[in-house]
C-alpha positions, 0 to 999 in steps of 0.5 A, spaced: 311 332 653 314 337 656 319 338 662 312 339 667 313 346 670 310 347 677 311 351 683 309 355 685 306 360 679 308 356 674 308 358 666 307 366 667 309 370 662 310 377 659 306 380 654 309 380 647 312 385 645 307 386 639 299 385 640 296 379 637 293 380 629 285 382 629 284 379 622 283 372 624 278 368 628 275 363 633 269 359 631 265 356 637 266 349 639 265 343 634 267 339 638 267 339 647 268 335 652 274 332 649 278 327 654 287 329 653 286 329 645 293 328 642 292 329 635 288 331 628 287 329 622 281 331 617 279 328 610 277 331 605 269 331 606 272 335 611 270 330 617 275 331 623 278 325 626 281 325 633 285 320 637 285 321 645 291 319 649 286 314 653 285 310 648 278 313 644 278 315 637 273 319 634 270 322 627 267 330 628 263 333 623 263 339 624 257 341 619 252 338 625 257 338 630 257 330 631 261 327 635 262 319 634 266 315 637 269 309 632 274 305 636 277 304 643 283 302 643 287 298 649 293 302 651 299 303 656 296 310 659 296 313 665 289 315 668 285 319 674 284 312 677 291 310 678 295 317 678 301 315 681 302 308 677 309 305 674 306 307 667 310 313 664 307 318 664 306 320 656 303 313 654 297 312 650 294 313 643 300 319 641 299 320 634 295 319 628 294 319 621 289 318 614 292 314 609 293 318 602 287 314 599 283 315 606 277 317 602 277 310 598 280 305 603 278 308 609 285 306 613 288 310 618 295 309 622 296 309 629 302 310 634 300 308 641 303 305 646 302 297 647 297 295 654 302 290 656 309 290 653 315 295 653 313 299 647 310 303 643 307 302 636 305 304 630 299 299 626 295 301 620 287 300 620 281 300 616 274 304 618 269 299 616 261 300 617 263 307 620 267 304 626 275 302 626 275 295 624 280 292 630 281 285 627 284 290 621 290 291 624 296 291 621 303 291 625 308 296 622 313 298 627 315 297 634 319 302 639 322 298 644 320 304 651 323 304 658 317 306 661 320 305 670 324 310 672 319 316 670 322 316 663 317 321 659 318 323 653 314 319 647 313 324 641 308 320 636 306 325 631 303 322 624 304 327 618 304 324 610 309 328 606 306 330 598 310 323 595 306 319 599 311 317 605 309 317 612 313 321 618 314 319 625 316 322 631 319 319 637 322 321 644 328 320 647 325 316 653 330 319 657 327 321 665 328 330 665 330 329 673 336 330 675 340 333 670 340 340 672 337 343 667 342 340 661 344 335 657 343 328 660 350 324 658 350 320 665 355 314 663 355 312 671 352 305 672 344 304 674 344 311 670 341 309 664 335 313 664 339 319 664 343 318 659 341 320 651 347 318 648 343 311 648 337 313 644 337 321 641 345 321 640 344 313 637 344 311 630 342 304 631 336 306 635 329 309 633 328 313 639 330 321 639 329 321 632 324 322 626 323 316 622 321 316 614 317 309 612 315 309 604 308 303 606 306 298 602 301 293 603 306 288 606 309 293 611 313 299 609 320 300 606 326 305 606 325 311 601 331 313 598 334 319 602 335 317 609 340 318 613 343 312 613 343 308 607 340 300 608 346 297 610 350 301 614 352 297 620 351 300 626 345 305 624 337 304 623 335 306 615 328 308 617 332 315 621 331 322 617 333 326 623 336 324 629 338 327 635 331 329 637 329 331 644 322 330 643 319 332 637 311 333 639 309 335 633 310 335 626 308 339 619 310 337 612 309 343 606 305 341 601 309 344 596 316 342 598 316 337 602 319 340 607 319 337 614 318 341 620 317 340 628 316 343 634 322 340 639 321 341 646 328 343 650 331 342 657 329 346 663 336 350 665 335 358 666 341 359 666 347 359 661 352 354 666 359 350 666 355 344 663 352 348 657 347 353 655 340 354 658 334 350 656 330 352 649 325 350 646 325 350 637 323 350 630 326 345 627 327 345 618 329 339 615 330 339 608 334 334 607 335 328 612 340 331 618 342 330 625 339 335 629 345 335 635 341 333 642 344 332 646 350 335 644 348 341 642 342 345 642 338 352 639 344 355 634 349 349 636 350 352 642 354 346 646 355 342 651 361 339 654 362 331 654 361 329 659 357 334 662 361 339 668 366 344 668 372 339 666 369 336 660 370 338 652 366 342 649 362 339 642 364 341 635 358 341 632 362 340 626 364 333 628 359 330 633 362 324 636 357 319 642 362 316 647 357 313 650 358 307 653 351 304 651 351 307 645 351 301 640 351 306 634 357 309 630 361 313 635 363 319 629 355 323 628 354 326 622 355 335 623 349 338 627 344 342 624 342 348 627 335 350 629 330 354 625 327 358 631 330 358 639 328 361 645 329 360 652 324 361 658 326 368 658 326 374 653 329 371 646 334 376 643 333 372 636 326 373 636 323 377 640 316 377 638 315 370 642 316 373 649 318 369 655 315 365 660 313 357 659 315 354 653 312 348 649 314 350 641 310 346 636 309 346 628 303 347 626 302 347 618 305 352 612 300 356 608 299 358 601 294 362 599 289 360 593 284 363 591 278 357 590 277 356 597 273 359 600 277 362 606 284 363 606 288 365 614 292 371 611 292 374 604 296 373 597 302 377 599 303 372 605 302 365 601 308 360 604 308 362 611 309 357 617 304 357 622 308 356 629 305 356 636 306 354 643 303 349 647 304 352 654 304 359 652 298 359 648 299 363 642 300 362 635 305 366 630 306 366 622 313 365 619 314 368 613 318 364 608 322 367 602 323 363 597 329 359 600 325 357 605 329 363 610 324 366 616 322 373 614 318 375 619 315 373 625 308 375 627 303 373 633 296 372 630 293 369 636 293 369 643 290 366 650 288 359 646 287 353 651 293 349 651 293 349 643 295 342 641 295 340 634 292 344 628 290 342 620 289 345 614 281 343 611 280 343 603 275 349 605 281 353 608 279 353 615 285 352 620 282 346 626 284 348 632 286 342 637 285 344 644 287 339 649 284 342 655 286 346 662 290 341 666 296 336 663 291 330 665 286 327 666 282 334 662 274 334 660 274 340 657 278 339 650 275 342 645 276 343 636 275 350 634 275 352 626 280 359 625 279 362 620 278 370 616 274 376 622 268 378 619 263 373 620 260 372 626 256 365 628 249 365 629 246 366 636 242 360 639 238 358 645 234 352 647 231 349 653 228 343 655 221 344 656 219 343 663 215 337 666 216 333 659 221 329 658 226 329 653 222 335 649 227 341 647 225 348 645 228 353 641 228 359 646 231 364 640 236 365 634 240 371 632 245 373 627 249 378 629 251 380 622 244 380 620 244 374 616 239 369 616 239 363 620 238 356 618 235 351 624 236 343 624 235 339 630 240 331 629 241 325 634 246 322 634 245 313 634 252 310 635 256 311 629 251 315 625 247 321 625 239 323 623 237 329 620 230 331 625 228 338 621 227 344 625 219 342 627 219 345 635 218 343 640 222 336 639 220 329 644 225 325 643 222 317 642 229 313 641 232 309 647 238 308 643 240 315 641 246 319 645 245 326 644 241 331 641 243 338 637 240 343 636 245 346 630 244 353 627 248 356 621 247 362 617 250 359 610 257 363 610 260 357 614 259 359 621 256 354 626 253 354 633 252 348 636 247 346 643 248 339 645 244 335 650 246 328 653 241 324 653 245 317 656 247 317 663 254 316 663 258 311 667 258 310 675 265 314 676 269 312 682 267 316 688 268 319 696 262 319 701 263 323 707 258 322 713 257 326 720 256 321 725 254 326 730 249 328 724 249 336 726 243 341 724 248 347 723 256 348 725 259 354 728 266 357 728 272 353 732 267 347 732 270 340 732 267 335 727 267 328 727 267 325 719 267 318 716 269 316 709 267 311 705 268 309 697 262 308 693 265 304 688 273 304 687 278 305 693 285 310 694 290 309 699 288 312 705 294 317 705 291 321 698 284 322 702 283 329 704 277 332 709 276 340 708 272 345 710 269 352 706 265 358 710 260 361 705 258 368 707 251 369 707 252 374 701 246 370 696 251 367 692 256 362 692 260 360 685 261 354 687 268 354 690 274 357 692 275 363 687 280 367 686 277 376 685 276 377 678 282 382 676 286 376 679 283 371 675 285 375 668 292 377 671 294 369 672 290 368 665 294 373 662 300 371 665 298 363 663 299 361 670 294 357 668 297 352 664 300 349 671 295 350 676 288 351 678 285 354 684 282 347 686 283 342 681 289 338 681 294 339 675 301 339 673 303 344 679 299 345 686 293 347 687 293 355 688 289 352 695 295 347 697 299 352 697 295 357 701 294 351 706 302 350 706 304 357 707 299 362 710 301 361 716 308 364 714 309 371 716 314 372 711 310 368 706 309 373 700 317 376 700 319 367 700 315 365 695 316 372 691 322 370 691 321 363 688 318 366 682 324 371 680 329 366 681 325 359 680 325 352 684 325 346 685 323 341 690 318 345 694 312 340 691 316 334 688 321 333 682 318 338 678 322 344 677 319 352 676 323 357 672 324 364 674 317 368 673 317 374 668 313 378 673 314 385 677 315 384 684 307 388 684 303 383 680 308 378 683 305 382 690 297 382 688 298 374 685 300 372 692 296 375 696 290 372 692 292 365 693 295 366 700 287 368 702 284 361 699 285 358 706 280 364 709 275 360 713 278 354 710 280 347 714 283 341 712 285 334 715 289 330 711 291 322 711 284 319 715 278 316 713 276 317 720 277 323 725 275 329 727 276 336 723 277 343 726 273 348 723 277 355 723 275 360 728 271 366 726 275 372 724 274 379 726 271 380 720 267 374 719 259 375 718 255 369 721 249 366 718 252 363 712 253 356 711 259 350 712 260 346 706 265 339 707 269 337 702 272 330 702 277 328 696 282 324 693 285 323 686 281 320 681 275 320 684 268 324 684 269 328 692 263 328 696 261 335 699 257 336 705 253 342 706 250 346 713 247 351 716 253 356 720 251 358 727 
């Protein structure tokens, strides 16, 4: 998706300039629990379906909160199981849409990667008896991808534009690395990973571009307006923008037809002798173009061709692509400035972004109307672009004038979970899709409605009844404005969904039935769902960890002698790690490492959390990794302070951090929190049998509390053991 920052304290971010808008608001969840969701589409009876990188397609109802899984697709992905697989890294299902006619012919398009061949595809299906019909596939397109070499870069967002014609986007599949944060126009040989002259600057490859197909029952055809007219040699009529980096997520106005994008840049953070440094943008095309990558970037900014201090500088004006593997036309057409650019660092443009991470995405246009009942901004706001950013987690409205020029800029939202796609319902409501904490692997994505401030949804709690099996009591319901409360216990069976009326308690008698919900709403609209899973889900790959000396109780300095095994599933031994955890004996324990609440809020605030997690693997190191590597150091907090002003790279793998927006006291107080993790804390890395060294006891160490062993290893549930300490 993106250049995957890491280091130390990736993604930290200052404040915006301008405090978010208070008129909007966030519904609860319709829908949790969502593995990697890739994108959204809704239908017109306001059914919400989403596609998960995986391979699962679901329909979400958010009336009852039903969530259905109707089809499964086998795909190329990268998955906990097998992390470090040769698979690239963004495969899977990438995007997805409704068919115009969806509400009579109930066909959808997908664009996913295929399991076993070097390519990605874009396939029409039909739902039949509630469930994606896989025999209904039809073949439309096929992308030939480079998926060795760690290439990323797939795009794979769906939009159908108001005439009818479907839009697709595509990566450049070219690898991030090695290309010192600029253009990457290596000609070398074994080279080509590097190289997007091959596939973003061609004109006679799919990849790096935006394509416009108008389908048919056969297949598709090229609609009139293209950049290129079918014919032209050494070009691909179904190109509409080309020069495209990865454009991730795509709107179209339904009003003008305009096409819009969030492109997501390079990582150089700094204006060097190869180019400009990295920025992220909006892109606006009202006509087909050339969008310059990897030519030029923002506003046109240049690189030089061939990259270094040597080279040429492009003319925008009059690109050409001298790349030896280019198979296109060597002439371009002239490169299209971005709508909107910013860099990592404060934006002289446009201020209001702020700085830090960057993932820019395009989310819908907006027109005010009158008959739906609810509308995000008001009349005067009618024709604005709602732009928001994946690692920032913020959201923002582009006023338009009438020639479609931003007016003004404005944040309306802030602090969202990795927003990943929206959509615009017939009622007004603007569905959030959020795709969870971590770049992989995430359990926590989720839908959210947004939508006008003004009423809160109803409050609800419901318990199992004790000693009787599947029974469920409401404990309390509420309305914070007073409304009344409207109460419905549904099960879900498969596909379907039954209505159980509101008669408590409730048993559940069906052996079949997955879910029931307990689902309040106040007759304005607002929902609150309570869930209860009635199946237990599959065996998941785990750890056991064993003591063979079979200790009544640890103590401070003490070796433990362990053993691991696997209960199902295996891992190279080497990703094995044996850890221990002292709890004080204070009556409480949160379960694991933590960080003290007003540091948990700071690197919250400063979106730290969308590359790292105390002790949950992401795209960056565990918090705790690093307070194991350097708490040692003397010089730690001054090192590593250091590393964000100015960025890194290497310290844990290819990926790169960018300087950090922090003062040297937040920078201060942020170590010094991640530097105390390992109090009390152990590890032995590399062995299924060996013995662990506890940590002696501090000067301030009480005794009394307890031990607790922790055996773990990438995609699989780890194995905890706990015991009294001496």
């Amino acid at each position: 998706m993106k250049r995957l920052l890491t280091g130390l304290v990736g993604g930290l971010m200052s404040s915006l300039a301008a405090s978010a808008a208070t008129d909007l608001q966030l519904t609860p969840p319709v829908a949790e629990g969502l593995q990697d969701p890739m994108e959204i589409a809704v239908s017109e009876n306001g059914d919400l379906y989403v596609v998960e990188r995986e391979g699962r397609v679901l329909r979400v109802r958010p009336s009852t909160g039903g969530v259905f899984e109707i089809g499964k697709l086998e795909v190329a992905a990268l998955r906990a199981t097998a992390p470090d697989s040769p698979v690239s890294r963004e495969d899977g299902i990438l995007g997805l849409a409704l068919d115009p006619a969806f509400a009579t012919n109930q066909r959808l398009y997908l664009y996913y990667s295929d399991p076993k061949k070097p390519l990605n595809r874009l396939a029409r299906f039909t739902i039949r008896d509630g469930r994606v019909d896989a025999a209904s596939e039809q073949n439309l397109l096929e992308i030939p991808m480079e998926r060795d070499k760690r290439v990323s870069h797939e795009g794979g967002s769906l939009a159908f534009g108001p005439d009818g014609l479907l839009y697709l986007s595509t990566g450049d599949n070219t690898s991030v690395y090695d290309s010192g944060g600029v253009a990457p126009v290596d000609d070398r040989e074994n080279r080509k990973h590097y190289d997007a002259q091959r596939s973003a600057g061609n004109t006679n490859d799919l990849r790096g571009k935006i394509l416009r197909l108008k389908l048919t029952e056969e297949g598709y055809e090229i609609p009139s307006g293209n950049l290129f007219p079918q014919g032209t040699p050494q070009t691909r009529p179904e190109i509409y923008a080309m020069g495209c980096r990865n454009p991730f997520r795509i709107s179209i106005d339904p009003k003008t037809g305009t096409l819009y994008w969030g492109e997501v840049g390079p990582d150089g953070k700094r204006d060097g002798d190869g180019g400009p440094m990295g920025y992220d943008e909006i892109n606006q095309a009202k006509r087909a173009g050339n969008f310059g990558w990897p030519f030029v970037i923002a506003d046109n900014k240049p690189y030089r061709q061939p990259k270094g201090k040597d080279g040429q500088w492009n003319d925008p004006a009059k690109l050409v692509n001298p790349g030896h593997r280019n198979t296109g036309l060597h002439e371009l057409p002239p490169a299209q400035p971005a709508f909107l650019w910013y860099p990592y660092g404060d934006s002289e443009r446009f201020p209001e972004l702020g700085s830090g991470s960057r993932n820019a995405m395009a989310g819908p246009v907006f027109y005010f109307d009158e008959t739906r009942k609810w509308n995000l901004l008001g009349p005067d706001d009618s024709r604005s672009l709602i732009t928001y950013d994946w690692a920032r987690g913020r959201m923002w409205q582009a006023k338009l004038n009438e020639k479609e020029e931003i007016t003004t800029l404005t944040p309306l939202l802030e602090r969202l979970l990795h927003p990943m796609d929206m959509a615009m319902a017939p009622d007004g409501t603007l569905w959030l899709l959020e795709y969870g904490t971590n770049w992989y692997f995430n359990r926590d994505g989720r839908i959210r409605g947004i939508r006008p401030a003004g009423n809160e949804a109803p409050e609800l709690l419901v318990e199992a009844v004790p000693d009787r099996p599947l029974t469920f009591m409401v404990k309390s319901r509420s309305d914070p404005d007073g409304d009344r409360v409207d109460f419905h216990w549904y099960l879900t069976d498969g596909v379907d969904e039954s209505d159980l009326g509101s008669a408590e308690p409730i048993s559940v008698e069906s052996k079949s039935a997955s879910e029931l919900r307990a689902v309040a709403s106040d007759g304005k609209g607002e929902v609150t769902v309570k869930r209860f899973s009635l199946k237990a889900g599959p065996a998941e790959p785990s750890l056991e960890l064993t003591l063979p000396a079979n200790p009544d109780s640890l103590a401070f300095g003490q070796k433990v002698a362990f053993r691991v095994s696997f209960s199902s599933g295996g891992v190279a031994t080497k990703a094995v790690a044996v850890r221990s955890r002292y709890i004080p004996p204070t009556g409480h324990d949160a379960g694991g490492h933590q960080l003290p609440g007003e540091i948990q809020e700071l690197i919250t605030a400063k979106a730290c959390i969308a590359c790292h997690q105390v002790e949950q693997a992401s795209i960056g190191p565990r918090f705790l990794d690093v307070s194991f590597r350097f708490r040692e150091r003397e010089d730690a907090v001054t090192y590593l302070r250091d590393r964000l002003k100015n960025g890194s790279t290497g310290d844990w793998g290819e990926m790169a951090m960018p300087p950090q927006a922090l003062t040297d006291q937040e920078a201060g107080r942020i170590l010094a929190a991640v530097l105390a993790l390992a109090d009390g804390a152990s590890i032995e890395r590399g062995k299924l049998e060996g013995e662990l060294a506890l940590p002696a006891a501090s000067g301030t160490r009480e005794s009394g509390g307890a031990w607790e062993l922790i055996a773990e290893a990438p995609g699989m549930l780890p194995a905890r053991l706990r015991l009294p300490a001496k």
